[in-house]
PQR file with spaces between the fields and no chain letter, atoms N, CA, C, O and H, PARSE charges and radii, in Angstrom:
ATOM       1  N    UNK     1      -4.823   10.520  -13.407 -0.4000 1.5000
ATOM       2  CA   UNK     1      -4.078    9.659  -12.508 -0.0000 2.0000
ATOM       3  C    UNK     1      -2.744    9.312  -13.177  0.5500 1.7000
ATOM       4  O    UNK     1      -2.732    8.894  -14.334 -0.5500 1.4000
ATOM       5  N    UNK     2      -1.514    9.495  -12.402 -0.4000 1.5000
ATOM       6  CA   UNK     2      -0.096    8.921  -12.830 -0.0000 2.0000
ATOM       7  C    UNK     2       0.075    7.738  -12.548  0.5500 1.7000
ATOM       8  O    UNK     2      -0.601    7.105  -11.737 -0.5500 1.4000
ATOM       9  H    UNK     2      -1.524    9.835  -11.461  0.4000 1.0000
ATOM      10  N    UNK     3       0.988    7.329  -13.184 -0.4000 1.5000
ATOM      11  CA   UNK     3       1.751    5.696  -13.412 -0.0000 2.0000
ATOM      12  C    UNK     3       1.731    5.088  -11.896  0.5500 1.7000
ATOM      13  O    UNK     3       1.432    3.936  -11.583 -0.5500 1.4000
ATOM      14  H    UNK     3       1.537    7.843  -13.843  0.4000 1.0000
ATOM      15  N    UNK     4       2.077    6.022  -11.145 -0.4000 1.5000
ATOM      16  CA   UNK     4       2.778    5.696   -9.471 -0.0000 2.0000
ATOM      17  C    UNK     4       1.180    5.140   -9.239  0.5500 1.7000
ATOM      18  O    UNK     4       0.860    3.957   -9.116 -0.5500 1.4000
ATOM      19  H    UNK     4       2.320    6.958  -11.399  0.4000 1.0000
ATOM      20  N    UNK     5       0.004    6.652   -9.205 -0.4000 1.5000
ATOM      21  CA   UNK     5      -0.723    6.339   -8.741 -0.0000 2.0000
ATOM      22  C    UNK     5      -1.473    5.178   -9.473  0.5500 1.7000
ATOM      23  O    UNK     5      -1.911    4.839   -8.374 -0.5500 1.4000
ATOM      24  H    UNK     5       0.263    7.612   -9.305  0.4000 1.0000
ATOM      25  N    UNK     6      -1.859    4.532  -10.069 -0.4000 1.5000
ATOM      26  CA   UNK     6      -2.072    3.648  -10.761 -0.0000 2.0000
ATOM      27  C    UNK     6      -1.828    2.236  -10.432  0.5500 1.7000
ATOM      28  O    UNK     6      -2.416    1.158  -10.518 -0.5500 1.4000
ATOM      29  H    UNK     6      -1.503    4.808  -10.962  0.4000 1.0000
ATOM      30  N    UNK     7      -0.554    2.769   -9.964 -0.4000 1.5000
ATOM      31  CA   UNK     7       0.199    0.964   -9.816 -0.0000 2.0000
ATOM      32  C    UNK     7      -0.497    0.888   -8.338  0.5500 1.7000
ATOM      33  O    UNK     7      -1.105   -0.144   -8.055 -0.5500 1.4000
ATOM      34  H    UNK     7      -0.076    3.645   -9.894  0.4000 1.0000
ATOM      35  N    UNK     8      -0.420    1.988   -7.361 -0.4000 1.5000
ATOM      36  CA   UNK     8      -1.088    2.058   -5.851 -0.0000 2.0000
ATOM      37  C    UNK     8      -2.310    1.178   -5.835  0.5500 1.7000
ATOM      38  O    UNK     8      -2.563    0.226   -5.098 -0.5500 1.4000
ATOM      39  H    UNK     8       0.074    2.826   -7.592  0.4000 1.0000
ATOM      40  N    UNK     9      -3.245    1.890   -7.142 -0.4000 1.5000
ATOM      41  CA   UNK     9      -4.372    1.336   -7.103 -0.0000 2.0000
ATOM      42  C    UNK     9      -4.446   -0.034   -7.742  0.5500 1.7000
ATOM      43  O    UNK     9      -5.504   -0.621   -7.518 -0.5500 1.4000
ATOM      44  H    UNK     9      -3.040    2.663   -7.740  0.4000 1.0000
ATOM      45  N    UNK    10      -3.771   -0.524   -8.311 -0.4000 1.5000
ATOM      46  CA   UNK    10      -3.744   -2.121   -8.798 -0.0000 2.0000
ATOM      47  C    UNK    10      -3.092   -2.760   -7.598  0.5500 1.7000
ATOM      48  O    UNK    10      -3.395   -3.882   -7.192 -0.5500 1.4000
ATOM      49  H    UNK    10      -2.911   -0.047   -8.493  0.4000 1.0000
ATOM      50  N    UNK    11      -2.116   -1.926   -7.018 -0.4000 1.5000
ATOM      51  CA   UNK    11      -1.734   -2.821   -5.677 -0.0000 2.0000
ATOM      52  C    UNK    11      -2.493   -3.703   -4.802  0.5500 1.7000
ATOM      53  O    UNK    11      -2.573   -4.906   -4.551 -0.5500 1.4000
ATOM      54  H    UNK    11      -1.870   -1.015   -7.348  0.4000 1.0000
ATOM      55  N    UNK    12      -3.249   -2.112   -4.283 -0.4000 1.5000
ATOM      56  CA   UNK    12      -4.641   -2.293   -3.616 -0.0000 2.0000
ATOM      57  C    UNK    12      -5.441   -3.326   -3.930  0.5500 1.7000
ATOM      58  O    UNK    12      -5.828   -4.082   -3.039 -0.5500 1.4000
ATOM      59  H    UNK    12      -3.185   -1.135   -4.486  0.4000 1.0000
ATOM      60  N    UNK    13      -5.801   -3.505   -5.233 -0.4000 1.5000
ATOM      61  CA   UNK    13      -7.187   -4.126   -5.513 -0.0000 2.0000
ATOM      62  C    UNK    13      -6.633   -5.464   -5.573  0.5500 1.7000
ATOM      63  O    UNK    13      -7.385   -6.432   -5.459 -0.5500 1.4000
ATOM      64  H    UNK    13      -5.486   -2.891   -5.956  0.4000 1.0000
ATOM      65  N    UNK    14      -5.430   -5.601   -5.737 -0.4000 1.5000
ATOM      66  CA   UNK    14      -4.877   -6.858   -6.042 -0.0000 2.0000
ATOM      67  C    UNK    14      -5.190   -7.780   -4.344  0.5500 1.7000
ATOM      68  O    UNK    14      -5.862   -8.783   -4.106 -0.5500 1.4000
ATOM      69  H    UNK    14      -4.819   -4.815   -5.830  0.4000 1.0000
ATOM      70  N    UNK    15      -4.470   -7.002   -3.556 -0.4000 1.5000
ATOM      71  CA   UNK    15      -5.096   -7.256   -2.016 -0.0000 2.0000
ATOM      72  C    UNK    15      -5.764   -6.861   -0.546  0.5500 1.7000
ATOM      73  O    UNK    15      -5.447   -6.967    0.638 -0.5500 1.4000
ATOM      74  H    UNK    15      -3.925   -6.187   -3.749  0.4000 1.0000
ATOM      75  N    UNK    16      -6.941   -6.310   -1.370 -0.4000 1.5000
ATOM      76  CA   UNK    16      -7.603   -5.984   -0.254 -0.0000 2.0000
ATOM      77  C    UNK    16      -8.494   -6.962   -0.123  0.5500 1.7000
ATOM      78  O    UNK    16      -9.539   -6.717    0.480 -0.5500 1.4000
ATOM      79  H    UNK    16      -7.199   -6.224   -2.333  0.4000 1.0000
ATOM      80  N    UNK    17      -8.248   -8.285   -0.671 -0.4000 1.5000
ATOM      81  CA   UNK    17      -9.238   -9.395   -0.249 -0.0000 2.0000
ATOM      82  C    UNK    17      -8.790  -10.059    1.273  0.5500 1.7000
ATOM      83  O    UNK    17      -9.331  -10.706    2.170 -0.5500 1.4000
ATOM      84  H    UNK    17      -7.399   -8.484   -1.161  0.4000 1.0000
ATOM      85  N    UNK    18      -7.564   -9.521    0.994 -0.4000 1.5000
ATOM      86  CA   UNK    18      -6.056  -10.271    2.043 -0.0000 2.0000
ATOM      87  C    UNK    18      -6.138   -9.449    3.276  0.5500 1.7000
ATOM      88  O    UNK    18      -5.606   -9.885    4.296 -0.5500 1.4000
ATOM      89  H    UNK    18      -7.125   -8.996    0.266  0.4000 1.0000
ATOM      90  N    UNK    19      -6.639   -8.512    3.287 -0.4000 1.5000
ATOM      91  CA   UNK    19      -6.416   -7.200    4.509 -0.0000 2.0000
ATOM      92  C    UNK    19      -5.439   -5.923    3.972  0.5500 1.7000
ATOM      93  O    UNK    19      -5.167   -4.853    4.517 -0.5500 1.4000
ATOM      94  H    UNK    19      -7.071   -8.158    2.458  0.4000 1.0000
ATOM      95  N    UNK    20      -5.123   -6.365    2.963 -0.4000 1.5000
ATOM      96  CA   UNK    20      -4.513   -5.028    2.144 -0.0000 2.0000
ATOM      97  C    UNK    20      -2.813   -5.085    2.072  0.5500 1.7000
ATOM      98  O    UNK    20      -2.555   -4.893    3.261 -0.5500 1.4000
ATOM      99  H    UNK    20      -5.344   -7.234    2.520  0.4000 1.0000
ATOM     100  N    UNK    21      -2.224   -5.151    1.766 -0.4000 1.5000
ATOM     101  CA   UNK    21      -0.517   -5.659    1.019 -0.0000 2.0000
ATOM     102  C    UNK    21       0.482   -5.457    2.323  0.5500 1.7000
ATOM     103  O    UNK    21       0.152   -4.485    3.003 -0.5500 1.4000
ATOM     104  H    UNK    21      -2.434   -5.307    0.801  0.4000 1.0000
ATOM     105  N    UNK    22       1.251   -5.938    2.645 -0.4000 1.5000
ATOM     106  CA   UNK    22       2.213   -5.969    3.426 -0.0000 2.0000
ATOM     107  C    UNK    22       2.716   -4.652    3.761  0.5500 1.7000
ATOM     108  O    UNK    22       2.980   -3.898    2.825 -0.5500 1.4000
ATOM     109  H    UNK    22       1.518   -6.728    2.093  0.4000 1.0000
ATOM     110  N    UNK    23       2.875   -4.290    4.856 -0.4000 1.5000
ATOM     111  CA   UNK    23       3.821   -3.073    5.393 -0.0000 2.0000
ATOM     112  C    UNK    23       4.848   -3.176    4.406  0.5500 1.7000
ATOM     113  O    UNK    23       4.793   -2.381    3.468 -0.5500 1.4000
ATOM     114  H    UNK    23       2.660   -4.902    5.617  0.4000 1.0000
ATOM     115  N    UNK    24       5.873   -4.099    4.451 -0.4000 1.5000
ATOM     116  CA   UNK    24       7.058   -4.401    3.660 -0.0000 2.0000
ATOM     117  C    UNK    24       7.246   -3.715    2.072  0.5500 1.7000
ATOM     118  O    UNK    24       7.955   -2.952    1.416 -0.5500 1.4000
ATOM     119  H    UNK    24       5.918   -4.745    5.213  0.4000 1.0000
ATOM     120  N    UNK    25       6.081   -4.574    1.998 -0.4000 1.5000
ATOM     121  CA   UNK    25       5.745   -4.670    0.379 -0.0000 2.0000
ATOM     122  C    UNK    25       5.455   -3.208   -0.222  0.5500 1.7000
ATOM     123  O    UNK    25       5.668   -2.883   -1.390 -0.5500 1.4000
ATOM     124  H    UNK    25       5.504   -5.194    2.531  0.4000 1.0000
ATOM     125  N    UNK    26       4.991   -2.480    0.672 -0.4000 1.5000
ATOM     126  CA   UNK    26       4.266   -1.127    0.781 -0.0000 2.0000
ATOM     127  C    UNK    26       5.399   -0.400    0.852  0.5500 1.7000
ATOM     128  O    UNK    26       5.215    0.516    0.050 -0.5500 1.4000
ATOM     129  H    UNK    26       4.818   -2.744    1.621  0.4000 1.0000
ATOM     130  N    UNK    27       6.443   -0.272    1.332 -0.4000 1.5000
ATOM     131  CA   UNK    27       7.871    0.323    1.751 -0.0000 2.0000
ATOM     132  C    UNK    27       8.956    0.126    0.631  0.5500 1.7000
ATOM     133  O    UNK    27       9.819    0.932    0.281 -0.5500 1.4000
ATOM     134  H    UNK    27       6.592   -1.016    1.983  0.4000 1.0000
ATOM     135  N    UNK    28       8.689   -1.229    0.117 -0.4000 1.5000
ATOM     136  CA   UNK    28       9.505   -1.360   -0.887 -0.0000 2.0000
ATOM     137  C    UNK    28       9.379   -1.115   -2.395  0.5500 1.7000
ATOM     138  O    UNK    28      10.271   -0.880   -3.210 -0.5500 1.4000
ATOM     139  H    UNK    28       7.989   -1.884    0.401  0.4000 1.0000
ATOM     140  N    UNK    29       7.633   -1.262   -2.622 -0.4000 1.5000
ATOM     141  CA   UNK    29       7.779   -0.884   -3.681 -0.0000 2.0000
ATOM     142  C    UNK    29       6.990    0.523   -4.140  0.5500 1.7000
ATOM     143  O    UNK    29       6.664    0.640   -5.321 -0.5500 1.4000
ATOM     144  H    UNK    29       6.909   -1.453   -1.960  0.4000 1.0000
ATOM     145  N    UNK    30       6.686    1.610   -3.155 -0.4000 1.5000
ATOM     146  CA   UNK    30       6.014    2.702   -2.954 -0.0000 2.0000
ATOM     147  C    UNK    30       6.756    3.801   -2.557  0.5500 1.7000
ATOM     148  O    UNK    30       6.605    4.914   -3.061 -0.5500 1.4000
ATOM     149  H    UNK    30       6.952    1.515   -2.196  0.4000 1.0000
ATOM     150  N    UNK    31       7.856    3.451   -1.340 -0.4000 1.5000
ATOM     151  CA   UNK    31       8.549    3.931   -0.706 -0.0000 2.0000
ATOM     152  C    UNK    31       7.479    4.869    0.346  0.5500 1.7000
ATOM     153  O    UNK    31       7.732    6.070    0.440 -0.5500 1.4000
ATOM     154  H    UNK    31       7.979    2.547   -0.930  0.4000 1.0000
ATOM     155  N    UNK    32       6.530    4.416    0.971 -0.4000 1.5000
ATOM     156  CA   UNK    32       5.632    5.087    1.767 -0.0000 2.0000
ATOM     157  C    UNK    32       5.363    4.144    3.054  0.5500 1.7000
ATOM     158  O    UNK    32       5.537    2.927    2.993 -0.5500 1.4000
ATOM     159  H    UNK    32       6.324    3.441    0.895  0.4000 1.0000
ATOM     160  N    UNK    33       4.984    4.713    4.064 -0.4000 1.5000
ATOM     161  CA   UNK    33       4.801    4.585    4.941 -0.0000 2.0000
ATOM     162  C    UNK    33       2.952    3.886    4.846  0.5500 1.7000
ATOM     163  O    UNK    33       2.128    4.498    4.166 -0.5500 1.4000
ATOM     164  H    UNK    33       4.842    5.701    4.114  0.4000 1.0000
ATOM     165  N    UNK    34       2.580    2.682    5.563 -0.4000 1.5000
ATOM     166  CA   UNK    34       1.525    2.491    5.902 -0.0000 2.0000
ATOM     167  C    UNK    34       0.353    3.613    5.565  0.5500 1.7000
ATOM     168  O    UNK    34      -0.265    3.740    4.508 -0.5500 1.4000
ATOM     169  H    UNK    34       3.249    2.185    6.116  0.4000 1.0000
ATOM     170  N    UNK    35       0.246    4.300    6.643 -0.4000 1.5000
ATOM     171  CA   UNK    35      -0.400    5.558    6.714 -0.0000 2.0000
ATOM     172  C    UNK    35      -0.193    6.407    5.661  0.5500 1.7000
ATOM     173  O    UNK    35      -1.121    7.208    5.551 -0.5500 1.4000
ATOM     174  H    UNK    35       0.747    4.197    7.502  0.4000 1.0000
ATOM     175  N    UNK    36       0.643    6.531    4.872 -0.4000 1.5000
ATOM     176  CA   UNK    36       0.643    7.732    3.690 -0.0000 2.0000
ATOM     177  C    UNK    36       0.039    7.078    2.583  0.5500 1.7000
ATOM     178  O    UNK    36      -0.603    7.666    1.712 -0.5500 1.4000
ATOM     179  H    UNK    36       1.397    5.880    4.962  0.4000 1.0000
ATOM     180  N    UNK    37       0.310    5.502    2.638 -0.4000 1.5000
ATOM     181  CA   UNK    37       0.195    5.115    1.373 -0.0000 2.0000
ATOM     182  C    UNK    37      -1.574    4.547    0.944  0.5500 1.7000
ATOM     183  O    UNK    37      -2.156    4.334   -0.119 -0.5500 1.4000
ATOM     184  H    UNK    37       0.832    5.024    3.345  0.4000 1.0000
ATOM     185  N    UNK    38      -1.916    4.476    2.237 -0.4000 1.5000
ATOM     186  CA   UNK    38      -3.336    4.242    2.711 -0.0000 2.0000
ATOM     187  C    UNK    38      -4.057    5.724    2.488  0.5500 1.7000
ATOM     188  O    UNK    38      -5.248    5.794    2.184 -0.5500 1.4000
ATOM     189  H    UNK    38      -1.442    4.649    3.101  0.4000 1.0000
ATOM     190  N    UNK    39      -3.459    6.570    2.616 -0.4000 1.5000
ATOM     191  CA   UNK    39      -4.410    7.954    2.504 -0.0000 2.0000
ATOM     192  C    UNK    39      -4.312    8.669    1.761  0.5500 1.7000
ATOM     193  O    UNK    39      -4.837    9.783    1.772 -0.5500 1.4000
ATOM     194  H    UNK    39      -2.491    6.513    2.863  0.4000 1.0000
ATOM     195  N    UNK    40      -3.412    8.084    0.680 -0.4000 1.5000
ATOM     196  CA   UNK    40      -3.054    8.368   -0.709 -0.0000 2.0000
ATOM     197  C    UNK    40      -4.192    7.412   -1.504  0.5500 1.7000
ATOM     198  O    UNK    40      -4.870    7.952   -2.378 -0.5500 1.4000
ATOM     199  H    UNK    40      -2.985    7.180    0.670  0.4000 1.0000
ATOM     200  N    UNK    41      -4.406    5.925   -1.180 -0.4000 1.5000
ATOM     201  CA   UNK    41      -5.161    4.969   -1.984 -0.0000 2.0000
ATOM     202  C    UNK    41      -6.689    5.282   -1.576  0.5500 1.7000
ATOM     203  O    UNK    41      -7.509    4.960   -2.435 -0.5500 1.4000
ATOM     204  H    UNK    41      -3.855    5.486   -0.469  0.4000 1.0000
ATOM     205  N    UNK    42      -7.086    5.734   -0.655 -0.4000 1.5000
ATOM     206  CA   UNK    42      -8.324    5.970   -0.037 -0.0000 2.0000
ATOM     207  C    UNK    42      -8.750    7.361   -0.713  0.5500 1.7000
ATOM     208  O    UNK    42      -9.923    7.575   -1.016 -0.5500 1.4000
ATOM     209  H    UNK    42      -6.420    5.996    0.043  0.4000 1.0000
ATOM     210  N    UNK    43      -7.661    8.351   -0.943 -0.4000 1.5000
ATOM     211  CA   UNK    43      -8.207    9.627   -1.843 -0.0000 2.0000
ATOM     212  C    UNK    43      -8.511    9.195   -2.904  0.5500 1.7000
ATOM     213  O    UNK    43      -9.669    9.272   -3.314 -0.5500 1.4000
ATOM     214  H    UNK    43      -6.707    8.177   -0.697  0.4000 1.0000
ATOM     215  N    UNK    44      -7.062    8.372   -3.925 -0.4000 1.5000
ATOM     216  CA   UNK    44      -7.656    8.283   -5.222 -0.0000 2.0000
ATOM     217  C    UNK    44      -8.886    7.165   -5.410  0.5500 1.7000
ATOM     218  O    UNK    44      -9.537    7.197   -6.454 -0.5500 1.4000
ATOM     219  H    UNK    44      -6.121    8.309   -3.592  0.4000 1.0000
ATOM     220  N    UNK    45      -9.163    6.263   -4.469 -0.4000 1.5000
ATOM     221  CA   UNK    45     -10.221    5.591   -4.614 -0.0000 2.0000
ATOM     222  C    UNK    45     -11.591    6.131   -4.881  0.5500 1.7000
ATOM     223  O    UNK    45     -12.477    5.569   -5.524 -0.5500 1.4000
ATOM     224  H    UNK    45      -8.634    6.237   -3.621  0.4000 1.0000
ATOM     225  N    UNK    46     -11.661    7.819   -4.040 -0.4000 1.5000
ATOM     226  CA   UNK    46     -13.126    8.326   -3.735 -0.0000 2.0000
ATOM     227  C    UNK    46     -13.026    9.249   -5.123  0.5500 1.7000
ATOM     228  O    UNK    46     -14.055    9.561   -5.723 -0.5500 1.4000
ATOM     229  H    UNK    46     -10.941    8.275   -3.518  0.4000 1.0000
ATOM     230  N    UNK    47     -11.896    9.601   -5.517 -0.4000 1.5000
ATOM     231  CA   UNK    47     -12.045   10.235   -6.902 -0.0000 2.0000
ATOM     232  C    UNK    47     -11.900    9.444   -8.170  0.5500 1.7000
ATOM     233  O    UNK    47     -12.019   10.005   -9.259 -0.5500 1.4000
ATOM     234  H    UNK    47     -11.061    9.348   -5.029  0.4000 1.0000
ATOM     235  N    UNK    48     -11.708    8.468   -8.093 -0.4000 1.5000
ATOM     236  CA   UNK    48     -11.283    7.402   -9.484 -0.0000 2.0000
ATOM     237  C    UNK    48     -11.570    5.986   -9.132  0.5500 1.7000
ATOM     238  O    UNK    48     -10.665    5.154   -9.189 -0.5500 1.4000
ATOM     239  H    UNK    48     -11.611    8.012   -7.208  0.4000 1.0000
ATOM     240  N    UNK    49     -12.948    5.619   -8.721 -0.4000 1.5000
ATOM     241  CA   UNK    49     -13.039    3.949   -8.137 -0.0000 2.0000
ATOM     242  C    UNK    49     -12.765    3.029   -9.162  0.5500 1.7000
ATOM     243  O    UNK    49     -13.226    3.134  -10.299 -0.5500 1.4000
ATOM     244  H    UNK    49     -13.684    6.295   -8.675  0.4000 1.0000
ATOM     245  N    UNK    50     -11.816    1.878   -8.672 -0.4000 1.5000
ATOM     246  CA   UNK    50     -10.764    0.898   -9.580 -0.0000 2.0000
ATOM     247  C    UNK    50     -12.197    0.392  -10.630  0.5500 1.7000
ATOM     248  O    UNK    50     -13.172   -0.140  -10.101 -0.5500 1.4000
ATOM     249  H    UNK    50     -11.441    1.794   -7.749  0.4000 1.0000
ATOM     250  N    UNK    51     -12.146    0.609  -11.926 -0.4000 1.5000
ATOM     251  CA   UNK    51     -12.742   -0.246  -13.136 -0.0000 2.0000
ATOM     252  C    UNK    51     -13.173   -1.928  -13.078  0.5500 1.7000
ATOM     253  O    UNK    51     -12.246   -2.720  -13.247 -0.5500 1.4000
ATOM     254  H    UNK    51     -11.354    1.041  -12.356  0.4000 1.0000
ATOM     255  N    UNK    52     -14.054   -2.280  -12.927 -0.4000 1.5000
ATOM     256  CA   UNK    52     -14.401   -3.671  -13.034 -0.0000 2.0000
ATOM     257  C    UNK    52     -14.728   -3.986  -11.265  0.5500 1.7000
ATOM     258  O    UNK    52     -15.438   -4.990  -11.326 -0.5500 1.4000
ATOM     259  H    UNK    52     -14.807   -1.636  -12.789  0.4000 1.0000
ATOM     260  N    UNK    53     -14.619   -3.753  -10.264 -0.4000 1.5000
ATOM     261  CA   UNK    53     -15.390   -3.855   -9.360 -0.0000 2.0000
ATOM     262  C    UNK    53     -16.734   -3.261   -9.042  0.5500 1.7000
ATOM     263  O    UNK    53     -17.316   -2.193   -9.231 -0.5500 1.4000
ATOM     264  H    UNK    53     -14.042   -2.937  -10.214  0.4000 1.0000
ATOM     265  N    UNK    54     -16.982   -4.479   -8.448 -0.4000 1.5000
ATOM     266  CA   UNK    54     -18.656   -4.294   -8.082 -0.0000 2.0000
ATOM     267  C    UNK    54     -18.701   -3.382   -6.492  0.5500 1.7000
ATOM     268  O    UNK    54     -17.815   -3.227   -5.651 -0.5500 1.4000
ATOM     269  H    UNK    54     -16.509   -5.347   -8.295  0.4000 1.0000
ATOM     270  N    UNK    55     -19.997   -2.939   -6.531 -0.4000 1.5000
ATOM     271  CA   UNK    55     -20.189   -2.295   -5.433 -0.0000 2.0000
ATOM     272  C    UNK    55     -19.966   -2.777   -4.014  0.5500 1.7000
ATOM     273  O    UNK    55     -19.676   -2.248   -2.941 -0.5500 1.4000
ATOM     274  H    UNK    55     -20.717   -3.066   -7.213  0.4000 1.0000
ATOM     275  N    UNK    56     -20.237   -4.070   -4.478 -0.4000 1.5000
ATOM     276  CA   UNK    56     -19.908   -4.792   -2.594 -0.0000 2.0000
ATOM     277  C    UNK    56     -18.054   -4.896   -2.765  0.5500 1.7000
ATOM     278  O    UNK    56     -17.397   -4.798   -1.728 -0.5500 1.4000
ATOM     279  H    UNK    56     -20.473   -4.500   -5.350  0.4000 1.0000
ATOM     280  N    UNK    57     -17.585   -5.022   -3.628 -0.4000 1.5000
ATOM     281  CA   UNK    57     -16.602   -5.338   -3.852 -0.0000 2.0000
ATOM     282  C    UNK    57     -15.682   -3.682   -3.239  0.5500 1.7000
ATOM     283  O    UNK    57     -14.811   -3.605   -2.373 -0.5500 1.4000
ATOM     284  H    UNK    57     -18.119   -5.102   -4.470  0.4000 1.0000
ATOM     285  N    UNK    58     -16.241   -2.658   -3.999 -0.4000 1.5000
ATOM     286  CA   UNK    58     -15.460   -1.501   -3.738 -0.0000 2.0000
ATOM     287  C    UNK    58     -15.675   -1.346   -2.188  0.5500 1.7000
ATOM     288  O    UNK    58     -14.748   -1.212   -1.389 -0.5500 1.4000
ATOM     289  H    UNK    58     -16.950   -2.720   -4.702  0.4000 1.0000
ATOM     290  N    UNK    59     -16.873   -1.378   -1.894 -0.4000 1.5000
ATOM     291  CA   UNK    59     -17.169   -1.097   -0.246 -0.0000 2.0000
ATOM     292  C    UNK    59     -15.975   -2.195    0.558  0.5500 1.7000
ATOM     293  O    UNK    59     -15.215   -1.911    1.483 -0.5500 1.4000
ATOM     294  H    UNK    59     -17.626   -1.488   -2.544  0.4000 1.0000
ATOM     295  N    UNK    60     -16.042   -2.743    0.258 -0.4000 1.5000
ATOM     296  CA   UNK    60     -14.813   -4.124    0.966 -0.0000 2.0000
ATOM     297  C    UNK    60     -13.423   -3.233    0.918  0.5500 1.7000
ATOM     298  O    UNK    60     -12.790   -2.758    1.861 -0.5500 1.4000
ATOM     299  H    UNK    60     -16.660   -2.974   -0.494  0.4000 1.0000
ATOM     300  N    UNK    61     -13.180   -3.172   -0.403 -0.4000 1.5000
ATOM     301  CA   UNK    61     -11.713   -2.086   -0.398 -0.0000 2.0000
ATOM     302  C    UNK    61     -11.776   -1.093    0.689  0.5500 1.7000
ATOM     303  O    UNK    61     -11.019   -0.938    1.647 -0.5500 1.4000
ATOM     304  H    UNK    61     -13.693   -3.558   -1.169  0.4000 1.0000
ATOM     305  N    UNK    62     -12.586   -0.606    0.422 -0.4000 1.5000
ATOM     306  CA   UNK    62     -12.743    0.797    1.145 -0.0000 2.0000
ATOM     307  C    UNK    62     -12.837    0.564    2.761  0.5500 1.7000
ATOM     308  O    UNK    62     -12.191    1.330    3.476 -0.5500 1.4000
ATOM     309  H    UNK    62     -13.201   -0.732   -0.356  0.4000 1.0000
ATOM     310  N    UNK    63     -13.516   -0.330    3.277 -0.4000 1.5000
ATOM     311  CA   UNK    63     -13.750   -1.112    4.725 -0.0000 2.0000
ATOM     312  C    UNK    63     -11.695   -1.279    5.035  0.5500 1.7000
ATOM     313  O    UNK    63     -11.024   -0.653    5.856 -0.5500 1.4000
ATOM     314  H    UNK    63     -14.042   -0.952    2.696  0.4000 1.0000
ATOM     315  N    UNK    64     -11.437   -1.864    4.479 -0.4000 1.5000
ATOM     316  CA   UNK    64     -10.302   -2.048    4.234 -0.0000 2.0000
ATOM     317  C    UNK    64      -9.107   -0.969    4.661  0.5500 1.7000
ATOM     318  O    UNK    64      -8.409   -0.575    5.596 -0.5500 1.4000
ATOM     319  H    UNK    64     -11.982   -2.373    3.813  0.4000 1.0000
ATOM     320  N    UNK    65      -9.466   -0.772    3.009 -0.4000 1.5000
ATOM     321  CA   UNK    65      -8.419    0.878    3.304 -0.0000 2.0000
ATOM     322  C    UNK    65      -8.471    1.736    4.832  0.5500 1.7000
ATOM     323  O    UNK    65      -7.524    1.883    5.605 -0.5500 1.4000
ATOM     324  H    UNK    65     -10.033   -1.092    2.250  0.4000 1.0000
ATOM     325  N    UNK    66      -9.803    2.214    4.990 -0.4000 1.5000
ATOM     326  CA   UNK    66     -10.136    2.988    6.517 -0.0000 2.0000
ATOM     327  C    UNK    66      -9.463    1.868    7.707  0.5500 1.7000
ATOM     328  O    UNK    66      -8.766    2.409    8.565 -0.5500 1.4000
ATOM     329  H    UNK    66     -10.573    2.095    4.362  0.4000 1.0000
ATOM     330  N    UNK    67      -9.609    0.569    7.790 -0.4000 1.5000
ATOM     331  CA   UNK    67      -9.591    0.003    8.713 -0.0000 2.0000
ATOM     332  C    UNK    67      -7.478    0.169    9.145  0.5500 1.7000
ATOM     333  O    UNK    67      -6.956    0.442   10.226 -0.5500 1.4000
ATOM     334  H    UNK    67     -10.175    0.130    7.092  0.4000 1.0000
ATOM     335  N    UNK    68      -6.755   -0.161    7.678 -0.4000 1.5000
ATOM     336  CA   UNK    68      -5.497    0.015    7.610 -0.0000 2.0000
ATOM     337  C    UNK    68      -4.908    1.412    8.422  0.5500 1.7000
ATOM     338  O    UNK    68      -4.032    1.470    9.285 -0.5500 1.4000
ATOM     339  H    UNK    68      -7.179   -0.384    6.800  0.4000 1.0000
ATOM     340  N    UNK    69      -5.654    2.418    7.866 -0.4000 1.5000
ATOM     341  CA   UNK    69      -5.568    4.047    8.055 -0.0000 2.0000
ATOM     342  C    UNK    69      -5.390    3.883    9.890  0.5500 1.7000
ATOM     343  O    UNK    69      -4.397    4.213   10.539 -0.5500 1.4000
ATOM     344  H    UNK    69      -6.365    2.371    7.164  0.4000 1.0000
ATOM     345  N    UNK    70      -6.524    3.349   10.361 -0.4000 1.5000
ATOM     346  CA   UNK    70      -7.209    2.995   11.838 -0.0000 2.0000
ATOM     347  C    UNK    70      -5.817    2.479   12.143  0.5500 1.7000
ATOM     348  O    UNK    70      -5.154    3.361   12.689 -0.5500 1.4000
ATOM     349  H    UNK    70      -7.331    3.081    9.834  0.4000 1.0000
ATOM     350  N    UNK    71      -5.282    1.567   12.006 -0.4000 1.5000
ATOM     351  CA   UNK    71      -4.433    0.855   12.636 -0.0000 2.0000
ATOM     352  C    UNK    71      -2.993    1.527   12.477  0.5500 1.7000
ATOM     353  O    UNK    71      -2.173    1.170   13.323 -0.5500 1.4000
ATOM     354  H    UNK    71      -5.821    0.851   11.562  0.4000 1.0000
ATOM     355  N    UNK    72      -2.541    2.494   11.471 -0.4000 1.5000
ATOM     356  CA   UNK    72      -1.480    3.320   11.353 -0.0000 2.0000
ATOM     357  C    UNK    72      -1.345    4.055   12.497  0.5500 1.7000
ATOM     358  O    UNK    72      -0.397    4.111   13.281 -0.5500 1.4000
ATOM     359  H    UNK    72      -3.207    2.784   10.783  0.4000 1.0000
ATOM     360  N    UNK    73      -2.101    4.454   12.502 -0.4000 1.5000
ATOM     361  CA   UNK    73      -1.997    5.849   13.706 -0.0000 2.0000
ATOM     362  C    UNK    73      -1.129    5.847   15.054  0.5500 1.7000
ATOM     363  O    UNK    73      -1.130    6.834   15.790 -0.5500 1.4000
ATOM     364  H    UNK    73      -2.871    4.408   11.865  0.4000 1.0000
């Protein structure tokens, strides 16, 4: 995993308690679109799940992530 992707995934975990980080926030500091940046965090999630979360915890991300993906479209 690279630096970029890395920071994606601390993004993420930082708020997917919240419903998952601002469009804005996502644009400005990613330079991605909703939808790319969601199906970028949802790949590296299923290949590299974030360190120190618990299982209900990752399933929540992940509820999350898909639900974001859902609403891009």
């Amino acid at each position: 995993m690279n630096n970029k992707q890395q920071q994606m995934i601390d993004f993420e975990t930082s708020w997917y308690t919240l419903g998952g980080g601002s469009s804005r926030e996502i644009t400005e500091q990613f330079g991605l679109t909703d939808r790319d940046f969601f199906a970028q965090v949802d790949q590296l999630v299923d290949e590299a799940p974030p360190i120190g979360l618990s299982n209900s915890e990752l399933l929540r991300m992940r509820q999350v992530i898909r639900r974001r993906l859902w609403m891009a479209r």
